[in-house]
N, C-alpha and C positions, 0 to 999 in steps of 0.2 A: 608177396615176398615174405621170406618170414627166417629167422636168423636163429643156426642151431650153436651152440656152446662145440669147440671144436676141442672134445676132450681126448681123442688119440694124438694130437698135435702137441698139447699139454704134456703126455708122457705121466700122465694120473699113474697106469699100470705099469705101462713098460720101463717108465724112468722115474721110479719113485724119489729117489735121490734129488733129480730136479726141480723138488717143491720143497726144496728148503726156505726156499721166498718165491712170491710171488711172482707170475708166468705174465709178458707182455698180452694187453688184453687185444686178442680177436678172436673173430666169427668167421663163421661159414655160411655164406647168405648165398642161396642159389648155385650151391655148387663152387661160388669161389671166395678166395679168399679175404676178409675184408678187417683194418684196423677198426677197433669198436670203440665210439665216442658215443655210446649209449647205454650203456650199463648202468645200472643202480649197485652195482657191489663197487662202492665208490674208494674201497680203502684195498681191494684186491683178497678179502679175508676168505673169500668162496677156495682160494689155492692155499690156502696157509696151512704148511704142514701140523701145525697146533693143532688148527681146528677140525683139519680132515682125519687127523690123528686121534680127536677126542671122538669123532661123531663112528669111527670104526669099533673106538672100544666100547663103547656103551650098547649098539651092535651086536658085539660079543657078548655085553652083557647082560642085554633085556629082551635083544631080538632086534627085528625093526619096526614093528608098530607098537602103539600103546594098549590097544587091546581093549580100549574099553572108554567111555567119558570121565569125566574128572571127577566126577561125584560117586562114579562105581569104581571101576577097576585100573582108570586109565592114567592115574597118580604115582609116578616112580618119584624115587630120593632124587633123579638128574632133574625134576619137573619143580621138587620143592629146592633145589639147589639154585637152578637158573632164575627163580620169581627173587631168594634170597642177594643174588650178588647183584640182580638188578635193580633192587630197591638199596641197598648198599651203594654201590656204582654211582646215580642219580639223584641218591642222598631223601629217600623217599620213607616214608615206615613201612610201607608193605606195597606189594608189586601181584599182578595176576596173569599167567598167561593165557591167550587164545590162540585158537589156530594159526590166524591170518591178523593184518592191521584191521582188516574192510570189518571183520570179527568183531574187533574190538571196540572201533568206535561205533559198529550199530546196536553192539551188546549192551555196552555204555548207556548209550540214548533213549534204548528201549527201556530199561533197568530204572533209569531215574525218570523217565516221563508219568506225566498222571496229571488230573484234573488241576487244577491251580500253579502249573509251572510254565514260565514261561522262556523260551530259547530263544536268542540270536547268535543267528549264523552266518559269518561273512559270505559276500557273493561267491570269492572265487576257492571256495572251500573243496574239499576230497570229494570226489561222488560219494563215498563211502560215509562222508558226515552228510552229506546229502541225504542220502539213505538211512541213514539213523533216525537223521530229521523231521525222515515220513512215517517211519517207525515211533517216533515222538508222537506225532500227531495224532496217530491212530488210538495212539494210550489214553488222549485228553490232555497230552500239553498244548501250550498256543506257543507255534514257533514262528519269527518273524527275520524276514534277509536283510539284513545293513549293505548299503554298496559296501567295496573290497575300501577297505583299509579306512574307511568314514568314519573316525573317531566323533566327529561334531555329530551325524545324526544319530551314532549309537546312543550317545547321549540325551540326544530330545526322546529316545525310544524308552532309558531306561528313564528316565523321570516321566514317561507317563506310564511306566509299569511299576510306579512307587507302591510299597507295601505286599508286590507279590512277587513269589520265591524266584527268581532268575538265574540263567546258566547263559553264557556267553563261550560262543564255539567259535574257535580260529585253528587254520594250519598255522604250524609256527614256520616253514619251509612253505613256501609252494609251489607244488610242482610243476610247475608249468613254466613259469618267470623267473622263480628261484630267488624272491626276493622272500624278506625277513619278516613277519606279524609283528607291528610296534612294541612289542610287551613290555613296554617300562608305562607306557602311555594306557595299552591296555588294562593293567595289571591297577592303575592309579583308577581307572575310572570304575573299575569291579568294586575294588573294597571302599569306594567312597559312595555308591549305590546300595551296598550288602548281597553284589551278584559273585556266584560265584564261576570261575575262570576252568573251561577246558581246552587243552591247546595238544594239538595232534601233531607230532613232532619225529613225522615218520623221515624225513629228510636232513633231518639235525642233528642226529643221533650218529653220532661216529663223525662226524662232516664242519659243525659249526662250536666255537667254544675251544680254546685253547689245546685241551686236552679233548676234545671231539665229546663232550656231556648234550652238547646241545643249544639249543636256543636260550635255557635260562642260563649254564655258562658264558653264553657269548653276549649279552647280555647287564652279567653280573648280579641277577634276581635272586641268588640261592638264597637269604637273607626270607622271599616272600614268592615262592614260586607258583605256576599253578596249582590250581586244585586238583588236578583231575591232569594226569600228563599220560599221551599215549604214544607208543614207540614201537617201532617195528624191526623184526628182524630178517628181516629180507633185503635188505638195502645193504645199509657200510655193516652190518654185522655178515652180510653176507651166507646167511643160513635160510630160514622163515619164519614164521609167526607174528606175533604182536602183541603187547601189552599195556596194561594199564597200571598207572602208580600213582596213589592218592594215599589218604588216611588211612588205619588201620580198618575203622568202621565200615567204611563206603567200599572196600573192598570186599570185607564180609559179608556187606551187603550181596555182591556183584559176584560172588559167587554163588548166592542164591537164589537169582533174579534174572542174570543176564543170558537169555535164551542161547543167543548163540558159544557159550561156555557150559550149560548147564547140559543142552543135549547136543551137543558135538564129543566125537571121538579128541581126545587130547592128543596133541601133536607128537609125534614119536619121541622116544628119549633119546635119541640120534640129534634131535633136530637141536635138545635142548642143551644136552656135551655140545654141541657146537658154538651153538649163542654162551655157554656160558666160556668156553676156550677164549672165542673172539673178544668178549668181554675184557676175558684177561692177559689178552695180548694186547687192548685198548688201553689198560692201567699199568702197563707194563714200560722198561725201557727202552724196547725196541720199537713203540707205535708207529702205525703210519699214517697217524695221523698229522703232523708237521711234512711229510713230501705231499699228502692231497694238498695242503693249504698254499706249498710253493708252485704245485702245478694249474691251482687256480688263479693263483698273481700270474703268471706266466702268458696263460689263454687270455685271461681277462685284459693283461698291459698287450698282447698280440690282436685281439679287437679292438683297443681304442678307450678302454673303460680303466677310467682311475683306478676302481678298487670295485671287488665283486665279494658279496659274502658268502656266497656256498656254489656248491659244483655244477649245480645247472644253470648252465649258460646260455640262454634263449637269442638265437641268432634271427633278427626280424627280415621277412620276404614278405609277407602283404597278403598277395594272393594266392588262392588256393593251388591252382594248375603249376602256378610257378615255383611252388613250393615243393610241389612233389617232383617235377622237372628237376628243379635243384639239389634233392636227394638222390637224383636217380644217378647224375652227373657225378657228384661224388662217388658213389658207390662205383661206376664205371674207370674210378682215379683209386680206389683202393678203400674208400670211407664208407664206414656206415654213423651215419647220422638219419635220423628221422624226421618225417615233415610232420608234422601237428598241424590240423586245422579244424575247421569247424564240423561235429558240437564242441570238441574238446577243448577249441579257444573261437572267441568270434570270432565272425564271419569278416574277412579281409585283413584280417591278423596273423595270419598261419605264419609258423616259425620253422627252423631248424633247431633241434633239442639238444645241446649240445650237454653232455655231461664228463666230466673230468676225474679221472681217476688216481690214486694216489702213485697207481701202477704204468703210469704211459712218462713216455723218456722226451725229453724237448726236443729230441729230432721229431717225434709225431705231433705235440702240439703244434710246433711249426710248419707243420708241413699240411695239416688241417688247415692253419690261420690263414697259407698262402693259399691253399685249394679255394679255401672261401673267398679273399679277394679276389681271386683270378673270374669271381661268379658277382661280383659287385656286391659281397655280401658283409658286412649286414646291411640292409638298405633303411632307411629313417623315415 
């Protein structure tokens, strides 16, 4: 089964006019038609005439590839503009783009690994800091996994890695659960060790924090943020790539170190008029950011949950057959929801990946919420 973007239904061409905002989100899965409660464009910003409007003219302006890496030829003024408003935006000194997030955080990893450093990585971290990890490894760091969210044993870990250089790697989103990385807890235990803090914040960005900055917004850390913050655009910015924002230094560094930046073609300058539109439709007074947040109280008081912090809303089925059964049942009722199960969550866990968008009207959260009752779901 596999779900295509129904862009003649949208009216992209024929009805330009109708993307003055944002087009109710479905798919075309097998032919038919289905409402989508799986999207990562969480804010609807993939239709935004801003964005679609910036990523055409730049287009006209540059072409549509970059034509080269970033180190040769594949550096346009839209590539130094979007690192500029995203370090601005996040309140960073400097910002770097890569291709993709998966990019970014193994660029990272590999970049700062070498003999004498040592990593911790929460368990249920991105494959992609996974990957970085091994990438780590291979350079001569020693990286070591913390269970998900084990503030106590990170700590017997970093006091017995007293006096060497440490890096402590968390999602601040994760995808899977959709729950929050402690970062006030984290963040206290980093700089009282002298380790410093990378938090991958591909799900935060546009989604959590007042104005959609993120997990140190939502939070309230700008005061003492990560070290090392990465972010992507493929998700609520609704475009692609991914980036990193640190220091001025550690970025200079990372652009002449971090393999996946240094020999990768740079992302088109389409891509980056886009991220940098959505940006400023983010900081702007029309965000939509405030409808994601009411349509997540919405789903969230329609399952039965107090209060939920971000748009992935993990609906619990157990087992694996039943899981995909119960996707399938939706989808037969008009839904696309996804079953998750194992390797990508254990084994008798598998969920339905519920994600919420700034763009769906309370007649389809409701009518999702009742689909799932009518399925015993979510089950405990």
């Amino acid at each position: 089964m596999h779900a295509v973007l129904d862009w003649q239904r949208r009216g992209l061409e024929r009805h330009p006019a109708t993307f003055s905002s944002p087009q109710t989100p479905r798919a075309i899965v097998d032919g038919e038609p289905r409402i989508l409660f799986s999207s990562s464009n969480y804010l609807g910003l993939a239709e935004r005439s801003e964005v679609i409007g910036a990523a055409r003219q730049a287009i006209r302006t540059f072409g549509v590839g970059s034509g080269g890496s970033r180190l040769a030829t594949g550096t346009s003024t839209a590539h130094e503009l979007v690192e500029s408003t995203l370090a601005a935006f996040l309140d960073y000194p400097d910002a770097i783009l890569f291709g993709s997030g998966f990019a970014a955080n193994t660029g990272v990893l590999q970049a700062l690994a070498e003999p004498g450093v040592r990593i911790f990585s929460d368990a249920s971290n991105h494959a992609s800091l996974i990957d970085g990890c091994r990438l780590a490894r291979s350079h001569g760091a020693e990286v070591t996994v913390f269970p998900h969210g084990d503030l106590a044993a990170l700590e017997v870990m970093l006091v017995e890695a007293s006096g060497q250089r440490c890096l402590v790697v968390t999602d601040g989103v994760f995808s899977m659960d959709g729950t929050l990385a402690p970062l006030p807890e984290l963040t206290q235990l980093c700089r009282r060790f002298g380790a410093a803090l990378m938090v991958d914040d591909a799900h935060g960005l546009g989604t959590v924090g007042a104005t959609g900055r993120g997990i140190v917004e939502h939070f309230g850390m700008q005061q003492d943020p990560p070290d090392v913050l990465v972010v992507t655009g493929s998700k609520a910015l609704g475009a692609e790539g991914g980036a990193v924002l640190a220091s001025e230094s550690v970025i200079a560094m990372l652009r002449q170190r971090a393999r996946s930046y240094v020999y990768s073609s740079a992302p088109s300058p389409a891509v980056c008029a886009a991220l940098t539109a959505a940006l400023d439709v983010l900081d702007g007074p029309n965000s939509p950011v405030p409808d994601l947040h009411r349509n997540v109280d919405r789903m969230a008081t329609r399952l039965g949950l107090d209060t939920w912090p971000t748009p992935i809303v993990p609906v619990a089925v157990g087992d694996e057959t039943a899981s995909v059964q119960a996707a399938h049942e939706l989808g037969e009722q008009g839904w696309f929801v996804p079953a998750m199960r194992w390797p990508t969550v254990p084994r008798s866990r598998a969920i339905l990946r519920v994600t919420v968008m700034a763009t769906h009207t309370d007649d389809q959260i409701d009518g999702l919420a009742d689909a799932l009752a009518r399925l015993g779901l979510p089950r405990t």
